[in-house]
VEXLUM-424207 format. One line per field, with one value per residue: residue in three letters; chain; x, y, z of N, C-alpha, C in turn. Coordinates in pm, whole numbers. Each point is the difference from the previous one (the first is absolute). Last residue first. Example, Ala and Ser with C-alpha at 12.3 -4.5 7.8 and 13.67 -1.06 7.14 Angstrom:
REM VEXLUM-424207
code c(SER, ALA)
unit c(A, A)
nx c(1285, 29)
ny c(-225, -572)
nz c(708, -7)
cax c(82, -89)
cay c(119, 119)
caz c(6, 0)
cx c(-77, 90)
cy c(109, 120)
cz c(73, 0)
END
This chain:
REM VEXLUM-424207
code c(UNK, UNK, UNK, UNK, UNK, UNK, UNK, UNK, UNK, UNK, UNK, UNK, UNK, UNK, UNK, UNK, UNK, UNK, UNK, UNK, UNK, UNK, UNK, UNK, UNK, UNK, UNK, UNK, UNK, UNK, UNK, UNK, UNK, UNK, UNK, UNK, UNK, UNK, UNK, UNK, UNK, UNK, UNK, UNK, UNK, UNK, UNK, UNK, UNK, UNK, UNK, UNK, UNK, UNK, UNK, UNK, UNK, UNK, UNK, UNK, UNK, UNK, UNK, UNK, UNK, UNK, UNK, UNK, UNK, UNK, UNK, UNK, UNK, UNK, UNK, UNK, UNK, UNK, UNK, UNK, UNK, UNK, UNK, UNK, UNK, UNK, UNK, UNK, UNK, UNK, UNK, UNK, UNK, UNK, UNK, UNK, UNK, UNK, UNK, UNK, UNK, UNK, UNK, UNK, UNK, UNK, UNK, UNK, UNK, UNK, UNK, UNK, UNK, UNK, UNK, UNK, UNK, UNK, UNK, UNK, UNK, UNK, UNK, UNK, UNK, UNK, UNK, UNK, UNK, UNK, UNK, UNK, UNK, UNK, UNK, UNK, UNK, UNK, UNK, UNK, UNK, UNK, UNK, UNK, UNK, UNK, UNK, UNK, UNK, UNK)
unit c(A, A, A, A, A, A, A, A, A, A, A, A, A, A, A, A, A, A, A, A, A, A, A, A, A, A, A, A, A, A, A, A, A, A, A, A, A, A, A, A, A, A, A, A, A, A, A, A, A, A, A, A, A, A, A, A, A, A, A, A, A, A, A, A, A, A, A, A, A, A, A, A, A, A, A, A, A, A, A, A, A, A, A, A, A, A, A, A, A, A, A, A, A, A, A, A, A, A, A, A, A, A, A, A, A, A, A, A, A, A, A, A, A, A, A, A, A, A, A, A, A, A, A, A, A, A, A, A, A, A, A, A, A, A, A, A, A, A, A, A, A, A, A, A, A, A, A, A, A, A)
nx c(-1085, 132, 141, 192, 12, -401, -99, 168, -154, -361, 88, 381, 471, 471, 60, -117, -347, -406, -283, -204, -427, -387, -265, -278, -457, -415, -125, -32, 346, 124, -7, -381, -208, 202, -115, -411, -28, 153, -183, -4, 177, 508, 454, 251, -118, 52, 404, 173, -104, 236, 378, -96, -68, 403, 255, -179, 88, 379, 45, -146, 296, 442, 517, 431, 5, 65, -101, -492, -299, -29, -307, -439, -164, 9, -353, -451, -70, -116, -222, -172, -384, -65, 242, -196, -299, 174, 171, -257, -397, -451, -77, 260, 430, 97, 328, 410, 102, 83, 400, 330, 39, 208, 458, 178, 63, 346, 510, 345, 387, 371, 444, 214, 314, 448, 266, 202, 318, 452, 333, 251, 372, 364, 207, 270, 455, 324, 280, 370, 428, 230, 217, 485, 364, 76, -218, -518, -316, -267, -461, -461, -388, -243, -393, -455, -405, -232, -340, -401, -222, -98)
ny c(-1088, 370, 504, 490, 450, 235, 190, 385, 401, 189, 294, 405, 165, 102, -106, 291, 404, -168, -130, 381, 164, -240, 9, 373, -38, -259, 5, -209, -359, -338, -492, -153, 340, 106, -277, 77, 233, -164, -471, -517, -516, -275, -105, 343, 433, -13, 52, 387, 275, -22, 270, 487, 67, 75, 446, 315, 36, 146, 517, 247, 56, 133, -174, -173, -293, 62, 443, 171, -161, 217, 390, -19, -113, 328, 338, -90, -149, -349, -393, -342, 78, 392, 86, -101, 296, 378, -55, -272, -272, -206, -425, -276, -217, -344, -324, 190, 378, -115, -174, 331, 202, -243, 66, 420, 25, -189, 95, -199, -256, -114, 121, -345, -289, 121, -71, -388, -158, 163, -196, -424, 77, 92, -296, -214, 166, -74, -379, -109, 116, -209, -406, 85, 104, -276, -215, -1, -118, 274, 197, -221, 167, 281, -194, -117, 280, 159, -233, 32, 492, 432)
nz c(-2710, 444, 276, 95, -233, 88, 389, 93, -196, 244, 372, -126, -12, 212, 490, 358, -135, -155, 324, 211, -192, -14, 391, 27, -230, 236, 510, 436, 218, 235, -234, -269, -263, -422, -313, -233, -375, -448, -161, -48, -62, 190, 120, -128, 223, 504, 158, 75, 319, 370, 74, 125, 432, 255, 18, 258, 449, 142, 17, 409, 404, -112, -70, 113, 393, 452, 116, -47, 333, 400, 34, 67, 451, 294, -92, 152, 520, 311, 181, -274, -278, -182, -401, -420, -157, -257, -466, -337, -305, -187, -354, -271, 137, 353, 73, -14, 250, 447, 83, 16, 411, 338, -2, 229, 474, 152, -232, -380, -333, -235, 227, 220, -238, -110, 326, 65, -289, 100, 270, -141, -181, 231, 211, -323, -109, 398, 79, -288, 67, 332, -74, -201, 280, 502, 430, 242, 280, 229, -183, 11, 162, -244, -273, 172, 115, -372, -151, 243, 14, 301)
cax c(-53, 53, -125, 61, 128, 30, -92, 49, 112, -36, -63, -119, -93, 2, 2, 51, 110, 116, 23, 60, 139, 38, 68, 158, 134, 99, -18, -184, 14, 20, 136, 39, -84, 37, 105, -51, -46, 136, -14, -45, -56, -177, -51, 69, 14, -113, -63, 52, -81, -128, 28, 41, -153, -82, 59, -13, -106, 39, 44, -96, -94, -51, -128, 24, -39, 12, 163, 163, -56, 72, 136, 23, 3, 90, 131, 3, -25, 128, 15, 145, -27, -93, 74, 88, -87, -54, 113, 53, 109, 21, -56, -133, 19, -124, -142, 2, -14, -140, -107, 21, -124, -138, -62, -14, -78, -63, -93, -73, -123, -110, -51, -9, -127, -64, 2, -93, -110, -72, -47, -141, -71, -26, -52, -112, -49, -57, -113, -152, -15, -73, -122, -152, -71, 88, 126, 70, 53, 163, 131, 58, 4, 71, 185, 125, 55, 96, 34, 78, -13, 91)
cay c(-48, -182, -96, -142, -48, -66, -114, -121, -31, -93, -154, 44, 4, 1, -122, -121, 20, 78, -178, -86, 117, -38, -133, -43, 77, -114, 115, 14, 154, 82, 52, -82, -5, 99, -22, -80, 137, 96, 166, 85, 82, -42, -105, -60, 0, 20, -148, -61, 10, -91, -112, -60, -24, -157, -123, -19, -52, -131, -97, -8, -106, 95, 84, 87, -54, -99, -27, 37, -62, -132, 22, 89, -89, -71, 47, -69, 102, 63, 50, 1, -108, 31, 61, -80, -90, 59, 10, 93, -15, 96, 50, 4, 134, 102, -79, -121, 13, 38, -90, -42, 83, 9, -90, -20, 82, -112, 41, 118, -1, -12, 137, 108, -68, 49, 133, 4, -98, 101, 73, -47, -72, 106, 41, -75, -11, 138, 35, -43, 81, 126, -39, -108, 122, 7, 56, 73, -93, -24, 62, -62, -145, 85, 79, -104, 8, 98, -6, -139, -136, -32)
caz c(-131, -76, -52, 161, -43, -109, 23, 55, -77, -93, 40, 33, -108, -158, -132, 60, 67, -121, -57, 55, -11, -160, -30, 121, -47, -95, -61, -28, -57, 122, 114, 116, 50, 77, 12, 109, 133, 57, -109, 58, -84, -7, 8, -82, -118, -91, 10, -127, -101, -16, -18, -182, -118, -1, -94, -152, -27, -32, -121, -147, -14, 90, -43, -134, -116, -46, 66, -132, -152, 11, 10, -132, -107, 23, -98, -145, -90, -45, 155, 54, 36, 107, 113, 70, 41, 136, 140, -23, 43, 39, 121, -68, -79, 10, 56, -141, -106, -76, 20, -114, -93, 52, -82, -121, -103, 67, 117, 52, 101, -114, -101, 81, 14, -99, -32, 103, -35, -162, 71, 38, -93, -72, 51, 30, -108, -18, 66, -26, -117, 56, 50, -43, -77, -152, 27, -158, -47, 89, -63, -76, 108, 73, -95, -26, 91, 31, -83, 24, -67, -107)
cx c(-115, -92, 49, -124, -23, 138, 76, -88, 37, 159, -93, -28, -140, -97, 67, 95, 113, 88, 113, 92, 115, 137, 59, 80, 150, 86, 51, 40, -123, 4, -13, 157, 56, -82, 78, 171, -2, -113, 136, -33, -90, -47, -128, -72, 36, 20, -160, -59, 52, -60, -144, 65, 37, -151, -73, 56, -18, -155, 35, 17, -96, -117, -126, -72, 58, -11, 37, 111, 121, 53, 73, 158, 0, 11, 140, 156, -7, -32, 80, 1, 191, -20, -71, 79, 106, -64, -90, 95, 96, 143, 3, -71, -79, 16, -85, -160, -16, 36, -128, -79, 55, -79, -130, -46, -31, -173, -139, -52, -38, -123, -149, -130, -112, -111, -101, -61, -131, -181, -92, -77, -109, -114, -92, -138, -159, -94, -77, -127, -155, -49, -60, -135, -83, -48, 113, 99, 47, 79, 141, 158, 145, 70, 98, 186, 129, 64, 144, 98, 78, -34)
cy c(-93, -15, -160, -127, -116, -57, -60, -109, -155, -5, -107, -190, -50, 17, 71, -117, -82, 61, 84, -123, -38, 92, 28, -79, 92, 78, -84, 95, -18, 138, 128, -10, -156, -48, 94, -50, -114, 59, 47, 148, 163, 117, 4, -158, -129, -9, 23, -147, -63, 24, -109, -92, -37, 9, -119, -82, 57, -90, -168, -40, -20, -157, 52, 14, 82, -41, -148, -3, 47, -55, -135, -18, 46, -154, -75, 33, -61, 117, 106, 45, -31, -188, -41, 45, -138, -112, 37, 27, 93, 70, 125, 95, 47, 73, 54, -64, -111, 107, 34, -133, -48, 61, -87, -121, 10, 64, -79, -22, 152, -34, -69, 105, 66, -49, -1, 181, 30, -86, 151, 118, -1, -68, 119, 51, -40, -7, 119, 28, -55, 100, 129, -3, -9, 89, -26, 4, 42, -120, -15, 109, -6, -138, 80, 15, -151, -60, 77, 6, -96, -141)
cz c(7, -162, -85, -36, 78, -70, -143, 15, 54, -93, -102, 49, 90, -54, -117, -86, 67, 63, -100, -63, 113, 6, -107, -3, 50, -146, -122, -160, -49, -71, 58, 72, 100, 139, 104, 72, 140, 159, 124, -87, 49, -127, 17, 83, -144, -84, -68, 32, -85, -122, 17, 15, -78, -92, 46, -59, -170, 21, 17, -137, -94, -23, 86, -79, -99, -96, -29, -1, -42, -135, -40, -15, -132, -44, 92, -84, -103, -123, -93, 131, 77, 85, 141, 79, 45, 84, 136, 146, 36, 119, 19, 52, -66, -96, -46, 50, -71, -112, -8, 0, -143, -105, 12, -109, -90, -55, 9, 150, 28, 82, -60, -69, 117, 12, -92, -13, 105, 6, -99, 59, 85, -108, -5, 125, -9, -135, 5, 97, -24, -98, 32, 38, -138, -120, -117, 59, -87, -78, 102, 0, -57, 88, 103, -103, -1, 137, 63, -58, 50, -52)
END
């Protein structure tokens, strides 16, 4: 239990007036939400092991089976975990990090769309393109070109 709480619970023989106890609770209840919710926004120890090399590796050859394998740990029980934490399947959430790199590409270097696919980890660069639209809206030169500094 946090210092925080354990001190607030300390504190509740000294309430002796329904005042103090209106507040105290208030507060207590406050802090104990505070500790809850900050809880929820941590992930499994796994998991965020494999949300780290994604953001490290999302270039690589990267995949559930091979970080499982590097975990000690099935793939469809880390499969599992992923979606129980994140609310997303593992695979979709290594894409979204490509296409979030690619945009950075895109809009900070002068790269071609194939060579762009090719370094976040998509050899198929009309995969990429159908993907990115699917994703975005509009094709990976559209967004080159709306996101282009004057």
């Amino acid at each position: 239990m946090p210092e925080s709480i354990v001190r607030r619970l300390a504190e509740f023989s000294r309430m002796d007036n329904p005042e103090k106890l209106t507040s105290w609770m208030t507060a207590t209840i406050g802090e104990a939400m505070t500790v809850i919710h900050g809880r929820h926004r941590s992930y499994h120890l796994l998991v965020h092991h494999a949300m780290t090399q994604i953001r490290q590796n999302y270039h690589a050859g990267l995949s559930l089976k091979t970080l499982a394998s590097a975990f000690n740990v099935s793939p469809a029980y880390l499969g599992q975990l992923f979606k129980e934490e994140t609310g997303k399947y593992f695979h979709d959430y290594l894409i979204q990090t490509r296409l979030q790199e690619s945009r950075t590409l895109l809009v900070d270097t002068d790269l071609k769309v194939g060579e762009i696919a090719r370094r976040i980890g998509i050899p198929n660069q009309s995969y990429f393109n159908r993907i990115f639209k699917n994703e975005y809206g509009v094709s990976p030169m559209e967004y080159r070109h709306r996101t282009q500094r004057p």
